[in-house]
C-alpha positions as CSV (number, residue, x, y, z in Angstrom):
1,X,0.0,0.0,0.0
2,X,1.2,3.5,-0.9
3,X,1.0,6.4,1.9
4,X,1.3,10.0,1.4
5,X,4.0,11.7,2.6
6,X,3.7,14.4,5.8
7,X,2.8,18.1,4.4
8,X,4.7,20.7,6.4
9,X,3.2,24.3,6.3
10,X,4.7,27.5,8.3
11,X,3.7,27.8,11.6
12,X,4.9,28.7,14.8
13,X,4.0,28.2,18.2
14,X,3.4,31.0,21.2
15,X,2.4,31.4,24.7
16,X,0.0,34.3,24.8
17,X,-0.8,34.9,28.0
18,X,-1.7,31.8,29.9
19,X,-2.9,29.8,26.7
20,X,-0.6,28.7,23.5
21,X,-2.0,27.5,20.4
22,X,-0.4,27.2,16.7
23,X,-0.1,30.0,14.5
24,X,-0.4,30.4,10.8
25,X,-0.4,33.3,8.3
26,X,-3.1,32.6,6.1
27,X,-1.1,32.8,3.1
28,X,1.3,29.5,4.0
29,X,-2.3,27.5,4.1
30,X,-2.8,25.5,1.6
31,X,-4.7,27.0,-0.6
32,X,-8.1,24.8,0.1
33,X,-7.2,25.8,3.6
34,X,-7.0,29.5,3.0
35,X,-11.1,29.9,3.3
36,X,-14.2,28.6,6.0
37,X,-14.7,25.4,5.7
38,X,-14.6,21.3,6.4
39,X,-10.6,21.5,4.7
40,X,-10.1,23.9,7.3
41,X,-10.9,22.0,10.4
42,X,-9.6,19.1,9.2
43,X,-6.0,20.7,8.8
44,X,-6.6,22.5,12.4
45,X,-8.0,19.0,14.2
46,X,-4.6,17.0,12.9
47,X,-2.3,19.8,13.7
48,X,-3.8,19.7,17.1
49,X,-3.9,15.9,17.4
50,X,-8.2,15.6,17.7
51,X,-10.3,14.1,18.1
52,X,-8.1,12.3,20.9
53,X,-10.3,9.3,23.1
54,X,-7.2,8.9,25.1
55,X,-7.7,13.2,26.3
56,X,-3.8,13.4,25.9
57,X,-2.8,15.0,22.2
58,X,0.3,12.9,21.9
59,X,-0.2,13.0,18.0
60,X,-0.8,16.7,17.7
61,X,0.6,20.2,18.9
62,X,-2.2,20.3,21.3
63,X,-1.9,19.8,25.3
64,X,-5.0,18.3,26.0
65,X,-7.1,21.4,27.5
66,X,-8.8,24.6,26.2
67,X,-6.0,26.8,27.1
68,X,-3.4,24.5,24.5
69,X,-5.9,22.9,21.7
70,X,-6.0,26.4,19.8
71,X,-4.9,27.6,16.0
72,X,-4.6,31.1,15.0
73,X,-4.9,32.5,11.4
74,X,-3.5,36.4,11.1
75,X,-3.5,38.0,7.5
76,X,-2.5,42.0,6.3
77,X,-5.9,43.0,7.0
78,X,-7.8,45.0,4.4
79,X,-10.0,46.9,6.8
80,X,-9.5,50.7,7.0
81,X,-6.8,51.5,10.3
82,X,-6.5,48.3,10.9
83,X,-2.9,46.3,10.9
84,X,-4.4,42.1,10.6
85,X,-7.1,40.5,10.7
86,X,-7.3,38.1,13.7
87,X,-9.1,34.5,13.3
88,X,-9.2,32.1,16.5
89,X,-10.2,28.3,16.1
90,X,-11.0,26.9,19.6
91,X,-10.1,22.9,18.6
92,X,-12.5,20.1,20.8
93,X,-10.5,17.7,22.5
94,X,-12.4,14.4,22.3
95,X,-14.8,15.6,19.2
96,X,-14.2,16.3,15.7
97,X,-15.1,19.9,16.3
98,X,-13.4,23.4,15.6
99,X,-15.2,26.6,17.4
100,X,-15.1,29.2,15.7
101,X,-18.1,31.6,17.3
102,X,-15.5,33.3,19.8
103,X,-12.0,35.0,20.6
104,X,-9.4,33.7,22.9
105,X,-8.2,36.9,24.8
106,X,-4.9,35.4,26.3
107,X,-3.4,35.0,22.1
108,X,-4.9,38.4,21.3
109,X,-1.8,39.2,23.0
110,X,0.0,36.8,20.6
111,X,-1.9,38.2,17.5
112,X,-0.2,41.4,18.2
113,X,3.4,40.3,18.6
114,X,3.2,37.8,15.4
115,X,1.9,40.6,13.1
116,X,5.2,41.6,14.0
117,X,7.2,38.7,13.8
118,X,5.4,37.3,10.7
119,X,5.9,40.7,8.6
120,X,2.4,41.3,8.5
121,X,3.0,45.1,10.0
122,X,3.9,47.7,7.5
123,X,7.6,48.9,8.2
124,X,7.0,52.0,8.9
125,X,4.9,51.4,11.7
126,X,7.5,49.8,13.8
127,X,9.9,51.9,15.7
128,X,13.5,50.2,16.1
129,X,13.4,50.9,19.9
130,X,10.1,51.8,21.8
131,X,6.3,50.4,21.7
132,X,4.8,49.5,18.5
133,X,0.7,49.8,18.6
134,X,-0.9,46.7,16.8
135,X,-4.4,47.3,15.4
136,X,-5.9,44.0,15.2
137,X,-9.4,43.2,13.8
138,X,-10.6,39.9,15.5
139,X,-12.6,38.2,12.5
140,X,-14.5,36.4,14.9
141,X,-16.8,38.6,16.6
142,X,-16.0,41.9,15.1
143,X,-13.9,43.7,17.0
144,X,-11.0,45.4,17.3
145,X,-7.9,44.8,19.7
146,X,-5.2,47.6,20.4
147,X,-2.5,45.2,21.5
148,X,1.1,47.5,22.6
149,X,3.9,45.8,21.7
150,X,7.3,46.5,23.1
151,X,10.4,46.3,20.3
152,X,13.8,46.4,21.1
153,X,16.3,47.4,18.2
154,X,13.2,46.5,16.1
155,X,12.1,43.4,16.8
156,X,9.5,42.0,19.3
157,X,11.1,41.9,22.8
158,X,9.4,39.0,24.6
159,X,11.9,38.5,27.6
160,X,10.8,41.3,31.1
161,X,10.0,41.1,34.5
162,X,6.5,41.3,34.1
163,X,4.5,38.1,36.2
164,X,1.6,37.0,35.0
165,X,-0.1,34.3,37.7
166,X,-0.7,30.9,35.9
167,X,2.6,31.7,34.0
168,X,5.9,30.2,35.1
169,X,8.3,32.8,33.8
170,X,8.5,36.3,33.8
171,X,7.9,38.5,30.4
172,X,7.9,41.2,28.5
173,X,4.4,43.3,29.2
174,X,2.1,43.9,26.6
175,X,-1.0,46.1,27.4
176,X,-4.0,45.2,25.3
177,X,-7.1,47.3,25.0
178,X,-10.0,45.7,24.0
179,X,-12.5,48.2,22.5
180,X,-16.3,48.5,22.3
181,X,-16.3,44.9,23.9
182,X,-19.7,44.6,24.1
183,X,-21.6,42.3,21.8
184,X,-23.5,44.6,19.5
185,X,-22.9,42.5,16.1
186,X,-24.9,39.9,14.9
187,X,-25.3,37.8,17.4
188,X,-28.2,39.8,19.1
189,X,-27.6,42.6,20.5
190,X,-27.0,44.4,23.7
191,X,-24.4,44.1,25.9
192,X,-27.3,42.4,28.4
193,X,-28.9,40.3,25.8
194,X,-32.5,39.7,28.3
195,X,-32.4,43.3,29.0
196,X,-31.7,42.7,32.7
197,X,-28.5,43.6,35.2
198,X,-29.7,40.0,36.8
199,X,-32.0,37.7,35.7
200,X,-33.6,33.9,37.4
201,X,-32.5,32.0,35.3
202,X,-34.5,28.3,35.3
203,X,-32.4,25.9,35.3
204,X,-33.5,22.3,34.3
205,X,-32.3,19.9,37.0
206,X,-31.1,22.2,39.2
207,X,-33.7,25.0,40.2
208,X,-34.0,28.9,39.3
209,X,-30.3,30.8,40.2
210,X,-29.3,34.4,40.0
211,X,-27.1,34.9,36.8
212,X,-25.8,38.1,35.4
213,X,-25.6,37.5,31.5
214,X,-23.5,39.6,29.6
215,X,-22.1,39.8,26.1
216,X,-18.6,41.9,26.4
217,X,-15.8,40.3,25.4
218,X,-17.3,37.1,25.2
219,X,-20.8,35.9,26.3
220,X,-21.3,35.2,30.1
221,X,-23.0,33.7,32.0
222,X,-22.4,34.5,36.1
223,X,-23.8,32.9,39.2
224,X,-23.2,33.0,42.9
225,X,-21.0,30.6,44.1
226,X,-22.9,29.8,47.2
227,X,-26.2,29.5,44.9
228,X,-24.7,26.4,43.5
229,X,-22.5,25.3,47.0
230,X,-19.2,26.5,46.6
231,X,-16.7,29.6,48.2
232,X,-14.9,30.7,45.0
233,X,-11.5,29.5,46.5
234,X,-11.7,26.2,44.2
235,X,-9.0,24.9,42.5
236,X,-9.4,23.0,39.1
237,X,-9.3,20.0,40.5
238,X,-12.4,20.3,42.8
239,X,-14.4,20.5,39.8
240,X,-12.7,18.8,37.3
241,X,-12.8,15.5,38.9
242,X,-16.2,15.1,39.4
243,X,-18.3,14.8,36.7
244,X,-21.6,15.6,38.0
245,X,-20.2,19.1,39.1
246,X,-19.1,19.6,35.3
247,X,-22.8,18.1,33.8
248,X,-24.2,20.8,36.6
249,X,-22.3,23.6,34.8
250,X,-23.7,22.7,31.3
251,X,-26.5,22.5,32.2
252,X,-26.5,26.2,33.6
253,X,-24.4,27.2,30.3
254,X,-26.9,25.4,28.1
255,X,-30.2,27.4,29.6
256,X,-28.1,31.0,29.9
257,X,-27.3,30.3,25.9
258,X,-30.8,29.7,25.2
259,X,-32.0,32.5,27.6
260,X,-29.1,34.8,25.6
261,X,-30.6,33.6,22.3
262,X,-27.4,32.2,21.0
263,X,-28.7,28.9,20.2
264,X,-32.6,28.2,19.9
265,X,-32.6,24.2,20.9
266,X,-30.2,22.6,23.8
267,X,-29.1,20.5,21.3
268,X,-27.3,23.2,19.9
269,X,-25.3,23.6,22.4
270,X,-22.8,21.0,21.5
271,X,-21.7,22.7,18.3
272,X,-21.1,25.8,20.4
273,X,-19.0,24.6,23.2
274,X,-16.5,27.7,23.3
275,X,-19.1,30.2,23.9
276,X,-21.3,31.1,26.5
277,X,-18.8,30.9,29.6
278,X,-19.9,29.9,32.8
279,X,-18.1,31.7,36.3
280,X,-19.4,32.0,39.3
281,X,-18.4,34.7,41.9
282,X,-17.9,35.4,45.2
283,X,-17.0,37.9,48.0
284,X,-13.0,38.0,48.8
285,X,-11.7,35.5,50.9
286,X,-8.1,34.0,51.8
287,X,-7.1,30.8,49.4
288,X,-4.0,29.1,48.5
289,X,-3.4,29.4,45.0
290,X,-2.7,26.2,42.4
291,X,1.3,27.1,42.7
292,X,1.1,27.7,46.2
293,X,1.0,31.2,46.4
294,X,-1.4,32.5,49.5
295,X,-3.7,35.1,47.8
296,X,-5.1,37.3,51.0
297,X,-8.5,38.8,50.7
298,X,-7.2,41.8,51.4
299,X,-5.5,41.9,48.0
300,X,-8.4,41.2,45.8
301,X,-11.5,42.9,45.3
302,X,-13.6,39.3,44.5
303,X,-13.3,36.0,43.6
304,X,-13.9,34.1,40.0
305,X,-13.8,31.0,38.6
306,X,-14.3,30.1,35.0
307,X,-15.2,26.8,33.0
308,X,-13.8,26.1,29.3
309,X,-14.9,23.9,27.1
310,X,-16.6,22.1,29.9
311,X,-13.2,22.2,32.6
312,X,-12.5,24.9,35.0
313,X,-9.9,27.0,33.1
314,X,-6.1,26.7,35.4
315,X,-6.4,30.8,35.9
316,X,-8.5,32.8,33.3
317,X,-9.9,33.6,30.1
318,X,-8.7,36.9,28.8
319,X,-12.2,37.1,27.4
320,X,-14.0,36.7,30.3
321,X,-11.7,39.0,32.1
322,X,-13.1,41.4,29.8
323,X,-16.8,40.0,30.8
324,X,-15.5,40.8,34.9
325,X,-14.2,43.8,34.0
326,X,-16.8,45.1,32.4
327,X,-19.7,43.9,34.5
328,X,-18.1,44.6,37.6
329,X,-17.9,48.4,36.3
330,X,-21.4,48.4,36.2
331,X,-23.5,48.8,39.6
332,X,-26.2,46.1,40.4
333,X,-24.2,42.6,38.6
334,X,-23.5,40.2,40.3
335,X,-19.7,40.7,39.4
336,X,-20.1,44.2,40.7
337,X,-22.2,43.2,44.1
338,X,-19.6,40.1,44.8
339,X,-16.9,42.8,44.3
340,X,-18.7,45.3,47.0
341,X,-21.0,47.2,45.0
342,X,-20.8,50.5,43.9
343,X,-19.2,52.6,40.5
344,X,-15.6,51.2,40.1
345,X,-12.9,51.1,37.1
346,X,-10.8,48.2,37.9
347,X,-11.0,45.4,39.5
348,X,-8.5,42.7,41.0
349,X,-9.9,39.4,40.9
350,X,-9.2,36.1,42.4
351,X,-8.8,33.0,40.3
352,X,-7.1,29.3,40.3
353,X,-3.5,30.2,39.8
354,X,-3.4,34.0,41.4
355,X,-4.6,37.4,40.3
356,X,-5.4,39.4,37.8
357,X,-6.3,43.2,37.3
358,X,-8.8,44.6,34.7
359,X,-10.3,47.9,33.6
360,X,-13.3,48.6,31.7
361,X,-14.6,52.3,30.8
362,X,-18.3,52.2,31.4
363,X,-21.2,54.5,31.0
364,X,-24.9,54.5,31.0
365,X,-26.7,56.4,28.0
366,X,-30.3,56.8,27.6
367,X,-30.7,54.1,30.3
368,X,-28.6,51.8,28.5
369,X,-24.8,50.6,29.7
370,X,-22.1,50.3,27.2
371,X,-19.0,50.3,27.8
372,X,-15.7,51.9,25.5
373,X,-12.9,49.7,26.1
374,X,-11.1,47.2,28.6
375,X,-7.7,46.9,29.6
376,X,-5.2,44.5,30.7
377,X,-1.4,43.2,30.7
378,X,-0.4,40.2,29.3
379,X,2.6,38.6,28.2
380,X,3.4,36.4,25.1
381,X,6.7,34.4,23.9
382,X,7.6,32.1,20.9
383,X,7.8,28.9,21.8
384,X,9.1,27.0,19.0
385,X,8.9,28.4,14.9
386,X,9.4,26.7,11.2
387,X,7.1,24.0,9.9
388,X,3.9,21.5,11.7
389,X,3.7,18.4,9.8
390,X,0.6,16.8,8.8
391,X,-0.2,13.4,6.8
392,X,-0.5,14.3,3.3
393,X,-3.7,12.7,2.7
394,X,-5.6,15.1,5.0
395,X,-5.2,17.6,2.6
């Protein structure tokens, strides 16, 4: 029997924040790879080593969680002030199954210092010594990301002192401003899709909870910790290991994404597993984080924990930082009452591997809240660049 021989296509590999995932220009793609389609996720499912029943990607790029099952696709981008156009593929683990109806804000701070790495930056742009400003359109849900690089004798610099919990090493800081985060595209709407600050939200199973839903960065939905008996001091794995916690938490996802009208049946749901979120929230208390690190109460203004793609995420979504950011900014949430209450900027939150500060610009307008832009510091690094290899026959 004859076999194909492996392809190999330009890629390379970065941390962004506290995810990595497998980066391509689109114009090394093959070319029935460079638009939407099954070719697509195909090429992104082998590169990542999915669908994998043993949950452990030794056959792919992928590390066997949401934060490290992700591909990236930057291009020149042709919109007007704009530097690339940004498209995120969230791969499934154990499914044939690439998500594309979100953004992954941890490699928006990637996006930013690939442009530059991959050429994809005009020239002229990028000082030799100093902070270069990236505009990046994220293709996904139609927005755009001011990410600010740092170059040193005009390249990226990626080595600093800047700590970022759930990251070993220190970095180089890159300040990335998420603007107009909330949802106002296609997908329905307002930056509270039902209207309401916090809604009861009928659960099937489980009973009627308090959930703030929010669109803003990336759809939401928050609960109370204690409404569902936990502190917010969790680590992953408290939830992780038990599975009736995790089918508890899709079912809450699945009935805020039908109450947010992103899907109209449950069985939807499993064709959209990157997006809502589900967090829930709690008042400040003392914890040990996963590294060991004691995070006081003192420190932090509330605690949050997130699930991904049906796991509690090791420390937290960039997106969903955006979502606490911005609904904590705005008085009556339930990010906002678990942080104290009250008009507020920033916030420092709590999560599995530390802390995290984010801004969010918020105003109220004719009754409705909408918010300008969030901030926050990441960090990215190259991991590894030159060529991923894939059978031929996929192709």
């Amino acid at each position: 029997m004859t076999h194909q021989a492996q392809a190999r296509i330009a890629a390379t590999y970065i941390r962004g924040g506290t995810s990595k995932g497998v980066f391509f220009r689109l114009q090394d793609l093959p070319a029935s790879c460079q638009q939407p389609g099954p070719a697509r996720d195909k090429l992104f499912l082998r590169v990542i080593g999915s669908p994998d029943p043993y949950a452990a990607h030794i056959d792919g790029m992928g590390g066997a969680t949401s934060s490290t099952s992700k591909c990236v696709i930057l291009s020149r981008s042709t919109r007007p002030d704009h530097d690339v156009d940004y498209l995120y593929g969230q791969v499934a683990i154990d499914k044939a199954f690439v998500d594309w109806s979100g953004n992954c804000g941890n490699l928006s701070t990637a996006a930013g210092a690939f442009a530059l790495h991959a050429g994809l930056v005009d020239p002229v742009r990028v000082p030799d010594n100093g902070v270069c400003v990236v505009r990046i359109w994220q293709a996904n849900i139609r927005k755009t990301i001011i990410a600010h690089v740092p170059v040193s004798n005009g390249q990226v610099q990626e080595t600093g002192d800047f700590e970022l919990d759930g990251v070993t090493f220190p970095a180089a800081e890159i300040v990335l401003e998420f603007l107009d985060p909330s949802d106002d595209g296609d997908e329905g709407g307002a930056m509270f899709p039902t209207g309401q600050l916090v809604d009861d939200l009928d659960v099937p199973g489980i009973g009627t909870l308090k959930a703030t839903m929010i669109a803003a960065g990336i759809p939401t939905v928050f609960v109370n910790a204690a409404d569902i008996g936990y502190t917010g001091t969790e680590l992953r794995e408290a939830i992780n290991s038990d599975p009736a916690a995790l089918a508890r938490f899709e079912a809450i996802r699945v009935a805020g994404a039908l109450r947010m009208g992103l899907i109209k049946t449950p069985e939807e749901a499993a064709t959209r597993q990157h997006t809502p979120k589900i967090a829930f929230v709690a008042p400040p208390a003392d914890y040990t984080a996963s590294s060991g690190k004691q995070v006081k109460a003192a420190d932090i203004d509330l605690l949050v924990r997130a699930l991904s793609m049906g796991k509690l995420h090791h420390a937290m979504m960039g997106t969903c930082a955006v979502a606490i950011g911005t609904a904590a900014a705005i008085p009556g949430t339930l990010v906002n009452l678990a942080a104290g209450g009250g008009e507020r900027s920033a916030v420092r939150f709590g999560h599995p591997s530390g802390t995290l500060r984010v801004g969010a610009e918020a105003k109220q307008v004719d009754g409705q809240w909408s918010v300008t832009k969030a901030i926050m510091s990441r960090s990215a690094r190259v991991l590894m660049e030159g060529w991923v290899r894939v059978p031929g026959d996929i192709l």
